[in-house]
PAZAVO-159702 format. One record per atom (N, C-alpha, C): residue in one letter; x, y, z; residue number from 0; atom name. Coordinates in Angstrom, 1 decimal, always signed. Atoms other than C-alpha are relative to their C-alpha. Example, Ala and Ser with C-alpha at 12.3 -4.5 7.8 and 13.67 -1.06 7.14 Angstrom:
<atoms>
atom type=A	xx=+0.9	yy=-1.2	zz=+0.0	seq=0	atom=N
atom type=A	xx=+12.3	yy=-4.5	zz=+7.8	seq=0	atom=CA
atom type=A	xx=+0.9	yy=+1.2	zz=+0.0	seq=0	atom=C
atom type=S	xx=-0.9	yy=-1.1	zz=+0.0	seq=1	atom=N
atom type=S	xx=+13.7	yy=-1.1	zz=+7.1	seq=1	atom=CA
atom type=S	xx=-0.8	yy=+1.1	zz=+0.8	seq=1	atom=C
</atoms>
This chain:
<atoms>
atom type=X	xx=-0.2	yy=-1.0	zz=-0.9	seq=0	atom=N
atom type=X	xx=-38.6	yy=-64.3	zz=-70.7	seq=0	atom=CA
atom type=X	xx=+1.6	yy=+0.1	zz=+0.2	seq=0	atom=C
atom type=X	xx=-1.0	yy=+0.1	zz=-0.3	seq=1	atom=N
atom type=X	xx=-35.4	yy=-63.0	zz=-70.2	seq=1	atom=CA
atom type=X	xx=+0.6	yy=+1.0	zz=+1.4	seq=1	atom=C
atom type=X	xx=-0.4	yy=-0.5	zz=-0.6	seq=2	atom=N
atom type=X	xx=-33.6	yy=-61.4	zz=-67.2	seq=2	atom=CA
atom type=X	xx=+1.3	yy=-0.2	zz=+0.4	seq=2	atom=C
atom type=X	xx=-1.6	yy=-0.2	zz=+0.2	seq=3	atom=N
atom type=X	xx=-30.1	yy=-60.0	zz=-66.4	seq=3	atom=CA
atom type=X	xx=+0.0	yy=+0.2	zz=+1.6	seq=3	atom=C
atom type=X	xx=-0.3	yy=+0.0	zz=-1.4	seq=4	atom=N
atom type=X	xx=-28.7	yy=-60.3	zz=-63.1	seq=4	atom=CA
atom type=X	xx=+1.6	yy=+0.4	zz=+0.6	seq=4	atom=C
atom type=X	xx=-1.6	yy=-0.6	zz=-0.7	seq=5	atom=N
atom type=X	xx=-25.2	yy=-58.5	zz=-61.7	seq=5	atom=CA
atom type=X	xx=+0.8	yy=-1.4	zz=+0.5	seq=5	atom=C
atom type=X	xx=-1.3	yy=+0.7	zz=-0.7	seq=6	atom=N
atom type=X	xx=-23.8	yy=-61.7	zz=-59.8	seq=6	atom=CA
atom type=X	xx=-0.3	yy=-1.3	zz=-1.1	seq=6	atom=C
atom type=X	xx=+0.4	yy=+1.0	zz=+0.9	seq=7	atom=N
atom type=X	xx=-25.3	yy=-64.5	zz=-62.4	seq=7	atom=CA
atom type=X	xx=+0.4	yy=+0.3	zz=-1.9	seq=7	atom=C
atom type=X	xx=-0.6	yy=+0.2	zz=+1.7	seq=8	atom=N
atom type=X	xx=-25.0	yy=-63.3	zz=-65.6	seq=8	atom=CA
atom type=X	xx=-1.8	yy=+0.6	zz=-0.8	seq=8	atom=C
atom type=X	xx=+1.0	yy=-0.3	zz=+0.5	seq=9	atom=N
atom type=X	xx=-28.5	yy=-63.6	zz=-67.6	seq=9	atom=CA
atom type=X	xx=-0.8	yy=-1.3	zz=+0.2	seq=9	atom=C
atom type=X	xx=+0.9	yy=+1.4	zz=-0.2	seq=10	atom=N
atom type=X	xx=-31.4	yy=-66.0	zz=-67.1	seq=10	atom=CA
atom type=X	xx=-0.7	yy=-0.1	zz=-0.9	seq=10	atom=C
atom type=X	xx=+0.9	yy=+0.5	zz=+1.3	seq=11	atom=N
atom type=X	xx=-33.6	yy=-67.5	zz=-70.1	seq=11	atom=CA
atom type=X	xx=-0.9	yy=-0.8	zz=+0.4	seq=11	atom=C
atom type=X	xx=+1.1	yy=+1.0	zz=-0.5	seq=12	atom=N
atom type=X	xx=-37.1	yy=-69.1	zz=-69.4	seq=12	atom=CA
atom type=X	xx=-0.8	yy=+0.3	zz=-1.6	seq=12	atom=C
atom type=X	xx=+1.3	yy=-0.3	zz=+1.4	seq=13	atom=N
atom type=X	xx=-38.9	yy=-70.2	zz=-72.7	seq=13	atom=CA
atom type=X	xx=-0.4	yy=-1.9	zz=-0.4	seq=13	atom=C
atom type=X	xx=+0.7	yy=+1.1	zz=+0.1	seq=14	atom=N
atom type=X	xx=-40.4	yy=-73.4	zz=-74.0	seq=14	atom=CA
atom type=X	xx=+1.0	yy=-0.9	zz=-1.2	seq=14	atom=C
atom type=X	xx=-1.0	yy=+0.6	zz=+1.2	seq=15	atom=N
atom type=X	xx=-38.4	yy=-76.2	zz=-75.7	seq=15	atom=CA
atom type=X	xx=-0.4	yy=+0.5	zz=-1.7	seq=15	atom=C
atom type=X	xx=+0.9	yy=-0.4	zz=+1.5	seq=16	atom=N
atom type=X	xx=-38.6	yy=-76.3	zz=-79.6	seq=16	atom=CA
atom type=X	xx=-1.5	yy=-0.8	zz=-0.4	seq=16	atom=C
atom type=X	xx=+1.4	yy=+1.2	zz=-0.2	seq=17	atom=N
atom type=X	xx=-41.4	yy=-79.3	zz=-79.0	seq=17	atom=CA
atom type=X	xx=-0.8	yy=+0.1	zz=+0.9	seq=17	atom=C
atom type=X	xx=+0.9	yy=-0.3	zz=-0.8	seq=18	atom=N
atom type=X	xx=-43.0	yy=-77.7	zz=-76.6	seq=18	atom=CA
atom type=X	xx=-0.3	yy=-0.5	zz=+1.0	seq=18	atom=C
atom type=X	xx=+0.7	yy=+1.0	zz=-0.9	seq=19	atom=N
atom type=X	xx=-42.6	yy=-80.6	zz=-74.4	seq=19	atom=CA
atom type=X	xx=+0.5	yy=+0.3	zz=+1.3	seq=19	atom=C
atom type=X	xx=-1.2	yy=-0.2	zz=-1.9	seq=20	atom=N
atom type=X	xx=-40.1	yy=-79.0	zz=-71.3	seq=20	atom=CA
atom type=X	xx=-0.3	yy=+1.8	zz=-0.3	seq=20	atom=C
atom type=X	xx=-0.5	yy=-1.4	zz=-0.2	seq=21	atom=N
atom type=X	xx=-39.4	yy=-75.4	zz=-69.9	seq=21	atom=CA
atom type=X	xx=+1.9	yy=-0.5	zz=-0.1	seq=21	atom=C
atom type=X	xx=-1.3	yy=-0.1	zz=-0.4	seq=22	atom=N
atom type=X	xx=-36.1	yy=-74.6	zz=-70.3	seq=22	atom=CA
atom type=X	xx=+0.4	yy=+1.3	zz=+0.6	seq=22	atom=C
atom type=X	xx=-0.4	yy=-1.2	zz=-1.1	seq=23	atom=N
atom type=X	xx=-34.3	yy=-72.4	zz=-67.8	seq=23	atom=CA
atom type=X	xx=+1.9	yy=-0.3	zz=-0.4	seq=23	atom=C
atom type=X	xx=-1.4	yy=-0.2	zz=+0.1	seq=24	atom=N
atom type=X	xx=-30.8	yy=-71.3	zz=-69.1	seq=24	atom=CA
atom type=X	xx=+0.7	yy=+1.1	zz=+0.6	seq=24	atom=C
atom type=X	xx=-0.5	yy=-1.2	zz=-0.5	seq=25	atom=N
atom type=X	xx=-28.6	yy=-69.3	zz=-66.7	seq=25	atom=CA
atom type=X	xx=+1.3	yy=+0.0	zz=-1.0	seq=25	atom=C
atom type=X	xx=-1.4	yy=-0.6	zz=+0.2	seq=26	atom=N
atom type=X	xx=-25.8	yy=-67.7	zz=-68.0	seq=26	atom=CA
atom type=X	xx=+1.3	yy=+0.1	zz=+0.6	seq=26	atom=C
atom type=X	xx=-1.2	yy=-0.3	zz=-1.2	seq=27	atom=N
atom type=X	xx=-22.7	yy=-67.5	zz=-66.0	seq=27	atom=CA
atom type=X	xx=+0.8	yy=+1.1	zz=-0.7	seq=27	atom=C
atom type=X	xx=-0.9	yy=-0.4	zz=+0.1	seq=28	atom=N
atom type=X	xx=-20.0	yy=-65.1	zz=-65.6	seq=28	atom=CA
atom type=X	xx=+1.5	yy=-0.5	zz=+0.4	seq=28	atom=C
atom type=X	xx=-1.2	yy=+1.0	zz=+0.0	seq=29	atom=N
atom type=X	xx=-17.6	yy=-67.5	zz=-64.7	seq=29	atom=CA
atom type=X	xx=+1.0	yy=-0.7	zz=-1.1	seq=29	atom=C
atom type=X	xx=+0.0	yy=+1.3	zz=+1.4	seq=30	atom=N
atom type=X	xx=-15.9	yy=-69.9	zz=-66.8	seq=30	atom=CA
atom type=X	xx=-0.6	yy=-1.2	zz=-0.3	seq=30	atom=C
atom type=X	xx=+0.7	yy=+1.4	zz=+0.3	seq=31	atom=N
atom type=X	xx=-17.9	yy=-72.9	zz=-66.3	seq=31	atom=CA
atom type=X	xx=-1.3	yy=+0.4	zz=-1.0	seq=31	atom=C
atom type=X	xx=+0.6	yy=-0.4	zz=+1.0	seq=32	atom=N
atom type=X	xx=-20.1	yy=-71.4	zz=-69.2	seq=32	atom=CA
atom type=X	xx=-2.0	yy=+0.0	zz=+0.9	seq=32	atom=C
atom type=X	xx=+1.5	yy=+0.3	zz=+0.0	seq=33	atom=N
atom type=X	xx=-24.0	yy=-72.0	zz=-69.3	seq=33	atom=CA
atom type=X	xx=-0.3	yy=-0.9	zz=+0.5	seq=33	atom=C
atom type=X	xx=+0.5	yy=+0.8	zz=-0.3	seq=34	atom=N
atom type=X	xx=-26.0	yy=-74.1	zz=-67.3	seq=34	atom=CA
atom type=X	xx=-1.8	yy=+0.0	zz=-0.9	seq=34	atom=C
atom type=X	xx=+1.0	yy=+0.3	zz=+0.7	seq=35	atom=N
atom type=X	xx=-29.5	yy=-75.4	zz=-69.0	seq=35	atom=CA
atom type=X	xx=-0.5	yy=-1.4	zz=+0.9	seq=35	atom=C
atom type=X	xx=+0.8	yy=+0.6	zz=-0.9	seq=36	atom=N
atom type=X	xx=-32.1	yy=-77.1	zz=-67.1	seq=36	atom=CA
atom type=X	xx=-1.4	yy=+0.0	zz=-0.9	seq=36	atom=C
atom type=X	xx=+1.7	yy=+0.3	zz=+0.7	seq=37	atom=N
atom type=X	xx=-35.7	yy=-78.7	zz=-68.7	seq=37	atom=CA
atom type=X	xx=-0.4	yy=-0.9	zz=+0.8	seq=37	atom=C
atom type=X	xx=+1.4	yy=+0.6	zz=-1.3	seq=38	atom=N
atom type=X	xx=-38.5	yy=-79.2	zz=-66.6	seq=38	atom=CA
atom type=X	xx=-1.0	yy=-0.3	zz=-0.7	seq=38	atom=C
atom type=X	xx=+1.3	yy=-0.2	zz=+0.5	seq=39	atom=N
atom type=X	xx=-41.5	yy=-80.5	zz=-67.4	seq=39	atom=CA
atom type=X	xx=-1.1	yy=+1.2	zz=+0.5	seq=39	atom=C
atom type=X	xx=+1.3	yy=-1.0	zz=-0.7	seq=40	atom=N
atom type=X	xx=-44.8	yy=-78.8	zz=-66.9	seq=40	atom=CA
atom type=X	xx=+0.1	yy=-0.3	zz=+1.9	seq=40	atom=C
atom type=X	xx=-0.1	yy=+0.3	zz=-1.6	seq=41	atom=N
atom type=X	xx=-45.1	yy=-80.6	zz=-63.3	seq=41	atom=CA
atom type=X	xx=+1.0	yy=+0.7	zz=+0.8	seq=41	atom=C
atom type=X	xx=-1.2	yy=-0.4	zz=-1.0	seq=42	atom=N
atom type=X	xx=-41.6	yy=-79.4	zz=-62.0	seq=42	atom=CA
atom type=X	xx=+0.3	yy=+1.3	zz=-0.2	seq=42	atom=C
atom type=X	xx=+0.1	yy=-2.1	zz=+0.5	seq=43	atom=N
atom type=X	xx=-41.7	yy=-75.7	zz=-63.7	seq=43	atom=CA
atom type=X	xx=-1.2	yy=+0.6	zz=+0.7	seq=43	atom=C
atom type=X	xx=+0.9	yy=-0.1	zz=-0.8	seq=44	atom=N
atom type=X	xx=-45.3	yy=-75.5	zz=-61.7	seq=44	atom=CA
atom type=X	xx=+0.7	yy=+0.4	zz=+1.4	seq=44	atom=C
atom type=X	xx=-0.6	yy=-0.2	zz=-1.4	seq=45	atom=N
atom type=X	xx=-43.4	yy=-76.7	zz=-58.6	seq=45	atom=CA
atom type=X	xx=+0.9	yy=+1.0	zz=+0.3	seq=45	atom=C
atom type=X	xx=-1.2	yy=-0.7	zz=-0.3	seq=46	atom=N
atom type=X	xx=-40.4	yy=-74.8	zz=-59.1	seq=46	atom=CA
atom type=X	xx=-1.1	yy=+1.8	zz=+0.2	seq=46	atom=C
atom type=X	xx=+0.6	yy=-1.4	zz=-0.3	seq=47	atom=N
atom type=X	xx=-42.7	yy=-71.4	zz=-59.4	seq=47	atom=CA
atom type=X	xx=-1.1	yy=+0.2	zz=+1.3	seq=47	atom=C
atom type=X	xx=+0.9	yy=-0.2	zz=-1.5	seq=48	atom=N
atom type=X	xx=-44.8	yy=-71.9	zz=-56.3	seq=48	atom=CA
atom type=X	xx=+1.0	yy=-0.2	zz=+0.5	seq=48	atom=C
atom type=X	xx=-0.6	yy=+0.2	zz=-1.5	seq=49	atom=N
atom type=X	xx=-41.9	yy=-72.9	zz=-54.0	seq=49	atom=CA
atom type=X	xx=+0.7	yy=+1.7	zz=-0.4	seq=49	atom=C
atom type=X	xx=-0.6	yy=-1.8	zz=+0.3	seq=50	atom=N
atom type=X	xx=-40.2	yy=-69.2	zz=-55.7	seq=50	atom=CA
atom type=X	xx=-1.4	yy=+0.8	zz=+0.8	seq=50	atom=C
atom type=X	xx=+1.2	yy=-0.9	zz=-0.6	seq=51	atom=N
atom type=X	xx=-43.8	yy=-67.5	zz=-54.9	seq=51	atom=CA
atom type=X	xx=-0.1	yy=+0.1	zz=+1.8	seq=51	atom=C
atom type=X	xx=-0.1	yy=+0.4	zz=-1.9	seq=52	atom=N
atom type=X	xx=-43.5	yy=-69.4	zz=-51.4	seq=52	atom=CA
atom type=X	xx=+0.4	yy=+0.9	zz=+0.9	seq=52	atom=C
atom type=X	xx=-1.5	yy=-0.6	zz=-1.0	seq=53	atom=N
atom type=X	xx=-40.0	yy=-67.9	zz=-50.6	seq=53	atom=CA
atom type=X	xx=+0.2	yy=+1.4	zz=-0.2	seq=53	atom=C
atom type=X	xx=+0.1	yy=-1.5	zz=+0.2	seq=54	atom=N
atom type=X	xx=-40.9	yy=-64.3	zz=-52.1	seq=54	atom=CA
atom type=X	xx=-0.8	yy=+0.1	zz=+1.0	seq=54	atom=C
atom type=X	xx=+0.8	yy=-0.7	zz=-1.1	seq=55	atom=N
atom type=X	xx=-44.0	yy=-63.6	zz=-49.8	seq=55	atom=CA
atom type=X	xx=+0.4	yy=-0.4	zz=+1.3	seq=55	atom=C
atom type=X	xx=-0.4	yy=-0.1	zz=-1.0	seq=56	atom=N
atom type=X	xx=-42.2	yy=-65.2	zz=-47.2	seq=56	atom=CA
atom type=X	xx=+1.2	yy=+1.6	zz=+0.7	seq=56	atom=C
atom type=X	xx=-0.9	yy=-1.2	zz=+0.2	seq=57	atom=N
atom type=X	xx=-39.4	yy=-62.2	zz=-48.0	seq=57	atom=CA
atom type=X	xx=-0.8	yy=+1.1	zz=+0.8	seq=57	atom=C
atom type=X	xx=+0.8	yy=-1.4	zz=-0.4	seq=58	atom=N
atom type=X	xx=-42.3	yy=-59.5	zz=-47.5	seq=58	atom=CA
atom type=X	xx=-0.8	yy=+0.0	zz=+1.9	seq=58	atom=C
atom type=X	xx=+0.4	yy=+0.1	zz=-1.3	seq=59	atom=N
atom type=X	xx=-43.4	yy=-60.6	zz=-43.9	seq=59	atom=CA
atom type=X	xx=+1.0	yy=+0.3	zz=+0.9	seq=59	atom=C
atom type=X	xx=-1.2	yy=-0.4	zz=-0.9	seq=60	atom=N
atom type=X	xx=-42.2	yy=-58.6	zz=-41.0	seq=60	atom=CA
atom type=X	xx=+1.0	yy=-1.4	zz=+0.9	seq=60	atom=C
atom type=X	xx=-0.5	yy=+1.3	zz=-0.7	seq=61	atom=N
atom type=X	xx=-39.6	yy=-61.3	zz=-39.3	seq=61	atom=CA
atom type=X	xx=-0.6	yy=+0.7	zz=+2.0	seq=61	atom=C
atom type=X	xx=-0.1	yy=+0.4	zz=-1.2	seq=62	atom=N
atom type=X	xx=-40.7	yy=-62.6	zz=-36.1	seq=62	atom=CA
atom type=X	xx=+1.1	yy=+0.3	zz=+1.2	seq=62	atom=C
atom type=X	xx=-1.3	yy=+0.4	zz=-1.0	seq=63	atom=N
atom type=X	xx=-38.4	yy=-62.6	zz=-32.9	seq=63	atom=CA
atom type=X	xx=-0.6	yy=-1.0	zz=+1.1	seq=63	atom=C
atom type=X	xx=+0.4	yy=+0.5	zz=-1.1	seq=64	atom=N
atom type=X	xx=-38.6	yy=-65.2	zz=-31.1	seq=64	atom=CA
atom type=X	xx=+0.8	yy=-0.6	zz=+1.4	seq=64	atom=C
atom type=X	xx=-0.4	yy=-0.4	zz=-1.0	seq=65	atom=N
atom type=X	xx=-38.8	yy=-65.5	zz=-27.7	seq=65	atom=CA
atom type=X	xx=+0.0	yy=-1.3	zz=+1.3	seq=65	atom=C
atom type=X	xx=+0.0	yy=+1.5	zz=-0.7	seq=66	atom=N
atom type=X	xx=-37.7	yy=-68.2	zz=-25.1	seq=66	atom=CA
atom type=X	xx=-1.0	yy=-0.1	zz=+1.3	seq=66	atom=C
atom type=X	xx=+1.0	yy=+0.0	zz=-1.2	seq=67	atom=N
atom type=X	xx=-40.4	yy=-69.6	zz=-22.7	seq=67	atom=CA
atom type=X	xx=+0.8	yy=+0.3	zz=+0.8	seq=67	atom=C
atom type=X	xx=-0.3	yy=-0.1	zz=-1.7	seq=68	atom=N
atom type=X	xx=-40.5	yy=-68.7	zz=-19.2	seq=68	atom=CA
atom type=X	xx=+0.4	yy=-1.2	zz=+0.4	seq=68	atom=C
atom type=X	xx=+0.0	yy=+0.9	zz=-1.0	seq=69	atom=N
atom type=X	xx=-39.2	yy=-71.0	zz=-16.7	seq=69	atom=CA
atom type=X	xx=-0.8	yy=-0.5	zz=+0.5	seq=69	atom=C
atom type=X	xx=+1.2	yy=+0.0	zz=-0.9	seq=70	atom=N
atom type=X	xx=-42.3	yy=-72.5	zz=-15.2	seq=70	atom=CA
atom type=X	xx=+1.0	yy=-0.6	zz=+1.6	seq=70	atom=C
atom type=X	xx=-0.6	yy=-0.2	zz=-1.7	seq=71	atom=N
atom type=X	xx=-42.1	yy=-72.2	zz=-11.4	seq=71	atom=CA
atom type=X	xx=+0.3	yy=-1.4	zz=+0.6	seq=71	atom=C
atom type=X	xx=+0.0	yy=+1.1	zz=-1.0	seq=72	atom=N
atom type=X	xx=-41.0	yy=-74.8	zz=-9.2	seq=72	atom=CA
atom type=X	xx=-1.0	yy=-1.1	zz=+0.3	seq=72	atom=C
atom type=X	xx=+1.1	yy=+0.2	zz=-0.6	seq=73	atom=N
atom type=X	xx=-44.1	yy=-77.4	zz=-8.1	seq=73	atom=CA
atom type=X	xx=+0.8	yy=-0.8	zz=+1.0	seq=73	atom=C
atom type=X	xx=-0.3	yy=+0.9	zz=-1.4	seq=74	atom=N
atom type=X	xx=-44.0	yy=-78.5	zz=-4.6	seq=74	atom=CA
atom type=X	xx=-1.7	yy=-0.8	zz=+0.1	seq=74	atom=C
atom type=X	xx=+1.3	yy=+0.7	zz=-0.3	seq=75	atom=N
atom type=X	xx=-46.3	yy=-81.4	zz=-3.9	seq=75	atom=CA
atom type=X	xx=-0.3	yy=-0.1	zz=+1.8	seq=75	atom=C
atom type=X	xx=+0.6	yy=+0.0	zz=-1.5	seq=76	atom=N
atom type=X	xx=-48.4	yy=-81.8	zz=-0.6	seq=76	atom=CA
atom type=X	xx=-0.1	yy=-0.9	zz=+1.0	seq=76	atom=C
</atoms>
């Protein structure tokens, strides 16, 4: 899979040549060149649920929240 991104550059998601990692290569437009990242199966799982996580959290209207009341005074008897 590949995807192009305006502030990154290009991202690469495909399977080593041994099939034993994902690799995830961003591209930079910087100079510090290419970063390259291999996950196993376990941490390419993780890494795409905690992404799935933080997208449907995106689509939920935001909350406001709102400071309790003061509870009233108690006088004892």
């Amino acid at each position: 899979m590949k995807v192009t991104d305006e502030r990154t550059g290009e991202i690469f998601v495909a399977r080593d040549w041994a099939r034993s990692a994902v690799e995830v290569r961003v591209e930079s437009t910087a100079t510090d060149g290419a970063r390259l990242l291999r996950l196993t199966g376990e941490e390419a799982r993780r890494l795409a649920a905690l992404i799935l996580f933080h997208a449907a959290r995106l689509e939920r209207p935001r909350t406001i929240l709102v400071p309790p009341h003061a509870e009233p005074e108690r006088r004892s008897a």
